[in-house]
C-alpha positions as CSV (number, residue, x, y, z in Angstrom):
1,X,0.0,0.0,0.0
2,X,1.7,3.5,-0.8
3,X,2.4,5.9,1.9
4,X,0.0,8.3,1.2
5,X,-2.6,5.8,2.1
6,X,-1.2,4.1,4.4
7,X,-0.5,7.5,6.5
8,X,-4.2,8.3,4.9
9,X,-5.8,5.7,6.7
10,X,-3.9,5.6,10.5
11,X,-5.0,9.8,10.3
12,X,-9.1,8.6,9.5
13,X,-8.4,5.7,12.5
14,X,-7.0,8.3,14.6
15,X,-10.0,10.7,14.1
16,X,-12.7,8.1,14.4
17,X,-11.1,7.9,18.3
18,X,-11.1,11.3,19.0
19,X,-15.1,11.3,17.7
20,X,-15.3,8.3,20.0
21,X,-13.9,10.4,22.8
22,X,-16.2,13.8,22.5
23,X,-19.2,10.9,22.5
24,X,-19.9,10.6,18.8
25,X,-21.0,7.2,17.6
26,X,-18.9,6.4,14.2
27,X,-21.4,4.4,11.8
28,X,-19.7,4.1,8.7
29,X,-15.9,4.4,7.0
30,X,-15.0,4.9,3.5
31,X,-18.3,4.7,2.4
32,X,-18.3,5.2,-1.5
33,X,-20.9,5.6,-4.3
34,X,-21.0,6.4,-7.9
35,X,-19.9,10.2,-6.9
36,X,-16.9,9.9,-4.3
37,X,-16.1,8.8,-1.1
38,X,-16.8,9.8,2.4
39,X,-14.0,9.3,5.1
40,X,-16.2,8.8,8.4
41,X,-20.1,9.7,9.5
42,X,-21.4,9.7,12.8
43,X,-24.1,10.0,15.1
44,X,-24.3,12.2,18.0
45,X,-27.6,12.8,19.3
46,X,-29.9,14.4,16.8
47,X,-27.3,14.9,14.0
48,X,-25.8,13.1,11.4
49,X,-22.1,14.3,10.9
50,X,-20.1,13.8,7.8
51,X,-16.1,13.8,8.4
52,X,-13.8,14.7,5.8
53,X,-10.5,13.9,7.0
54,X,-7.1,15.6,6.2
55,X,-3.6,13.8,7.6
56,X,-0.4,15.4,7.0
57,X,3.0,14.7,8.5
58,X,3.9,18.5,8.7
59,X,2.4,22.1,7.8
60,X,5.4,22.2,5.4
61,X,2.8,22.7,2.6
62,X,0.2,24.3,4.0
63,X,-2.4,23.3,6.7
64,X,-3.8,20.2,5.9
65,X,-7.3,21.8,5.6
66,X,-6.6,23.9,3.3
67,X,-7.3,21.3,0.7
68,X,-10.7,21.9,1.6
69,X,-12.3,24.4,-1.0
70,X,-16.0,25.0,-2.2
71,X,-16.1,22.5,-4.8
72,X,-15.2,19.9,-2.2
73,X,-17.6,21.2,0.3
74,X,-20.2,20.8,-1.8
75,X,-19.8,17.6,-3.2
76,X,-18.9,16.6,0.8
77,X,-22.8,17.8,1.2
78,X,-24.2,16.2,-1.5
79,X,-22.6,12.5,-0.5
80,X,-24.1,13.5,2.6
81,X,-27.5,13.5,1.9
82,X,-26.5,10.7,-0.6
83,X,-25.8,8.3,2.4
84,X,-29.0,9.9,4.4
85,X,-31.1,8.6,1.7
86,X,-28.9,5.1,1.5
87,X,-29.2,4.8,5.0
88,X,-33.1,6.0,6.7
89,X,-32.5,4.1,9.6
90,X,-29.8,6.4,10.8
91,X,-30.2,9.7,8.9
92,X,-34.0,10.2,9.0
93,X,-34.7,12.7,11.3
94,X,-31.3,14.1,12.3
95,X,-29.9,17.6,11.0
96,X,-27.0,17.0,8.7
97,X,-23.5,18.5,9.4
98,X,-19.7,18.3,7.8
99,X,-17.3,18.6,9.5
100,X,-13.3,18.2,9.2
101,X,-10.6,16.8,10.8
102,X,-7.2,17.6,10.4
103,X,-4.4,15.3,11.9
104,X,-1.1,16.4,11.5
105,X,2.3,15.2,12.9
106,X,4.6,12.6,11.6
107,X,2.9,9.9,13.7
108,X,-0.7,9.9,13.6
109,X,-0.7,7.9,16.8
110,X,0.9,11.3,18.8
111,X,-0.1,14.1,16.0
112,X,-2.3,17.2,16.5
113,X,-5.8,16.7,16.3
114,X,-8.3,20.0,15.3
115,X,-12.1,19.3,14.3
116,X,-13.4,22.3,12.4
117,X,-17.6,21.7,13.2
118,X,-20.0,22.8,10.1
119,X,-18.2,23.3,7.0
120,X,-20.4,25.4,4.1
């Protein structure tokens, strides 16, 4: 598996713990469909939560979430309310929100962690 994923990957398992931690249920991972891919989405309380996920091993090139621009907020919000549909059990009823995490340090195991709540 190339790096990129590999590091990829250990950033997305390291933010599904910190959701874990501030009391969010994580319900689905990599979840893909004809129009991309969502990272994680979870379930705290009344909302559904969409998690795009940014790891980097340094700020060297920016802040990782500044990969984030309009284009991918919006598509992040329509594979939202894509999975809400695929999923009634668990996204009827509950507001929707995206959200990002950025996890950056050269381990993932001991990097920085900062959740940005309700992209648009």
């Amino acid at each position: 598996m190339p790096h990129n994923t590999t590091l990829g990957r250990a950033g997305e398992q390291r933010a599904a713990r910190h959701l874990a931690d501030a009391g969010y249920d994580v319900v689905d991972r990599n979840w893909r469909c004809s129009d991309g891919e969502l990272d994680l989405v979870a379930v705290r309380r009344d909302v559904l939560v969409i998690v795009e996920v940014k790891t980097r091993t340094s700020r060297r090139y920016g802040h990782p979430l500044e990969a984030l621009d309009a284009r991918k907020t919006d598509r992040l919000w329509r594979l939202a309310f894509m999975w809400a549909r695929a999923h009634p059990d668990l996204g009827r009823g509950r507001r929707v929100r995206v959200d990002a995490i950025a996890v950056t340090g050269p381990d993932p195991e001991t990097a920085e962690v900062e959740h940005l709540r309700g992209l648009r």
